[in-house]
Steps between C-alpha positions, in 0.01 A plus 500: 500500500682266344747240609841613303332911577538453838844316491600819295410721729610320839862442331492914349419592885817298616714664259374850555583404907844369412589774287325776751794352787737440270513772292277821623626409889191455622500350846393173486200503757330756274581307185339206619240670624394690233525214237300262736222857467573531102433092474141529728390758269588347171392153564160610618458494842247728615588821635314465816649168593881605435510692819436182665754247290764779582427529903486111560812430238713767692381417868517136444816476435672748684311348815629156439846543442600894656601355841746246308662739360491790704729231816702337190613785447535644836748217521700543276579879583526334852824233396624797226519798755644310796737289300367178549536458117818516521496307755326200352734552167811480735380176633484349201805622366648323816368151383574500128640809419862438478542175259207626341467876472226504239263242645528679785416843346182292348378406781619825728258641220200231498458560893551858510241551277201286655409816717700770367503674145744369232583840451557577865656223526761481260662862605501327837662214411697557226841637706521135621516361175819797412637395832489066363638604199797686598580280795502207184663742230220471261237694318271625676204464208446103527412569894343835429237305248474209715348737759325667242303171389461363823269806601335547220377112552383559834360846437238356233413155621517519877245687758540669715604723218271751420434339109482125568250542806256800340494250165413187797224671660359628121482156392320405821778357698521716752445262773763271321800652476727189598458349225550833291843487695586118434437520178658822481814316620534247304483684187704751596810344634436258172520820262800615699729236410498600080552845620819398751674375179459809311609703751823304495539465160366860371609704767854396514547614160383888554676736634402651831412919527587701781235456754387709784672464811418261767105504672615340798533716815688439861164422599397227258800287654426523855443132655139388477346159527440376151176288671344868552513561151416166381184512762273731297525293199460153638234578738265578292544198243511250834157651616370512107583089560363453819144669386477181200628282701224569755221500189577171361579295850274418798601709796316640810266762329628812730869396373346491159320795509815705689758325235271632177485838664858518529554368110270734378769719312444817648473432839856284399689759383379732756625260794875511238476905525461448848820248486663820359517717825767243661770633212355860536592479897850342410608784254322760720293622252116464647506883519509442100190292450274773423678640195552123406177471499401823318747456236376107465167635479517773201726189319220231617197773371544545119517127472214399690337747285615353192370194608103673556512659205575128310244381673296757380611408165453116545141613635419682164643154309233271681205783505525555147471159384841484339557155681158380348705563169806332600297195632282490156818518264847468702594136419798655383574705748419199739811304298708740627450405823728679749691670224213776450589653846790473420500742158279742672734558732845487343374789262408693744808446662670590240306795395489672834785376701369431781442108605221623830294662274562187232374230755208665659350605155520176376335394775226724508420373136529129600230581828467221821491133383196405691279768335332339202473831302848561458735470258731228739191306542424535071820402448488154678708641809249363803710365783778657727766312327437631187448885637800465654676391193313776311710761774845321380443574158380843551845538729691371192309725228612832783825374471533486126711746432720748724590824243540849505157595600543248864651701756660152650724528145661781616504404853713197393694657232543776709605369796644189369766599323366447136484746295136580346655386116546153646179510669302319222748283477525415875156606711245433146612152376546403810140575618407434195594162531382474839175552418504252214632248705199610778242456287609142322547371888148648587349360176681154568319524852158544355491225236650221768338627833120454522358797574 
């Protein structure tokens, strides 16, 4: 088979999967799934090894990164259900909010959104934005898309969201995840600050819709230490630190070996769930922690799915030789640099709407940096550094755009008081332009930081 034959056919299988979520409403796990199948069989691996390629691409993955994901976002439903979002919003709106109601909104958003959905999160959040702007006698749009962006940057760049730490452990940094969130960040809060000026300058000039009435309940407001709801977020990141710190110094071995256990991101973010039954005893609610975990669970499931079934498809990419290809004639490709992730994922962002299964597609494609037959290691990507910048600009690409076929459009428009005409011109350009911005701050990054 020839070179520009098998380029063919890998990019026809991509299309047929983009257009088989996208446009038949296929669920995503069996699109992936069944083009990573279609792509074994046409580029010629033989039928008795597929079995084999699909068991240790699906079980690989899921094994590495399930636990992640299943207390991220455990978590979250924790701080969204008790009302220690609102909580943490509430405290920030306390230190900026009032001489600066839409920085505060940005950053209400950026923090919210580290364990909880963007989605979730902006229906919870959102009534304290209405509340700013009527107390100031202003729009409510400029705050309502200052929200909006500062979720959306958190949502695709920072784990323990679902996307950002599935595409971490794909890429084989499972075991590395503080730099995923450092760098995470940094380019996030640097994206954010294009975005703060649109909202401003955009959203005052549109008219706000009727919205639905306000989220927030009698139960939201009772008193709570803000350091509860804080706890499970920091704790986590602190013991992440402690664990390097502990690699790269010389301490007693058993507080070197008990420090790495505790960084090791699962056990991490199982001590922070644990963190979480402090708020559940101050709002009462540890009678509640089953269904919060049985509702956390079926959302948690069809993305750790997802996630197996790219790795599935990444295990096709390196079994069929398809890297061998790249390798052999993908100088060009290679000039792209951190771009190509990039395009891969923004179109199928935009094609299927949804910037999870964006992120941990593109990452199955791109496979673990350390693994010489993959397509991250063929395209000159071969340290942690540079997988981790290879995560960024997969976050930007799932970010690029929001439209009608991205349920967090209508979330915002619909609860943000913009009607769906304006949302092009509010929610698309603006993460269109977010994701622009991303990607030349990630691609800066990679020409001036050794990697």
């Amino acid at each position: 088979m020839t070179t520009m034959s098998t380029l063919l056919i890998f990019a026809a299988a991509i299309i047929l999967m983009v257009v088989a979520i996208a446009r038949w409403k296929v669920h995503p796990f069996l699109a992936i799934l069944g083009t990573a199948l279609l792509l074994a069989v046409l580029l010629g691996i033989p039928f008795a090894d597929i079995p084999d390629v699909i068991g240790k691409g699906f079980g690989g993955v899921s094994s590495g990164i399930a636990l992640v994901i299943i207390f991220g976002t455990l978590i979250g439903s924790v701080l969204e259900r008790t009302g220690g979002a609102v909580v943490l919003a509430r405290a920030v709106e306390r230190v900026v909010g009032k001489r600066h109601p839409r920085l505060a909104m940005m950053l209400i958003g950026w923090i919210v959104s580290i364990p909880v959905f963007c989605d979730s999160g902006f229906v919870l959040v959102s009534p304290i934005g209405k509340s700013l702007a009527k107390r100031s006698g202003n729009s409510p749009v400029p705050l309502m898309l200052a929200l909006a962006a500062g979720l959306f940057a958190s949502h695709v760049f920072i784990p323990p969201t679902p996307g950002p730490v599935a595409a971490a452990g794909m890429v084989g940094l499972e075991n590395n995840l503080l730099l995923v969130i450092a760098l995470g960040s940094v380019i996030s809060l640097l994206t954010l600050i294009p975005a703060y000026f649109f909202a401003g300058s955009v959203g005052k000039r549109i008219e706000p819709a009727e919205t639905p009435n306000e989220v927030l309940t009698a139960e939201d407001e009772r008193p709570c230490n803000a350091a509860l709801a804080f706890l499970p977020i920091v704790l986590p990141i602190v013991l992440m630190a402690l664990g390097s710190v502990a690699a790269l110094t010389q301490l007693p071995s058993g507080i070197t070996t008990a420090l790495t256990f505790l960084g090791k991101p699962a056990i991490a973010l199982m001590i922070a769930l644990l963190s979480c039954l402090p708020l559940l005893m101050k709002r009462k609610m540890t009678g509640q922690f089953y269904d919060i975990t049985q509702s956390s669970l079926k959302t948690a499931g069809p993305i750790i799915f997802i996630t197996a079934a790219g790795g599935v498809l990444g295990a096709v990419v390196v079994a069929s030789g398809f890297v061998d290809i790249i390798k052999e004639s993908g100088e060009a490709l290679k000039a792209l640099g951190v771009v190509f992730p990039f395009l891969i994922a923004a179109i199928l962002k935009s094609a299927q709407g949804s910037s999870t299964v964006a992120i941990t597609t593109t990452a199955s494609m791109m496979g673990m940096f350390n693994d010489s037959g993959s397509m991250m290691n063929a395209l000159g990507f071969t340290s942690p550094l540079a997988a981790a910048l290879v995560v960024m600009a997969i976050g930007a690409g799932a970010m690029t755009v929001s439209h009608a076929n991205d349920s967090y459009f209508w979330v915002v428009t619909g609860f943000g008081g913009i009607k769906a005409r304006d949302g092009y011109r509010t929610m698309t350009l603006m993460t269109l332009m977010m994701g622009l911005t991303a990607i030349a701050l990630i691609t800066l990054a990679s020409l001036l930081i050794p990697t």
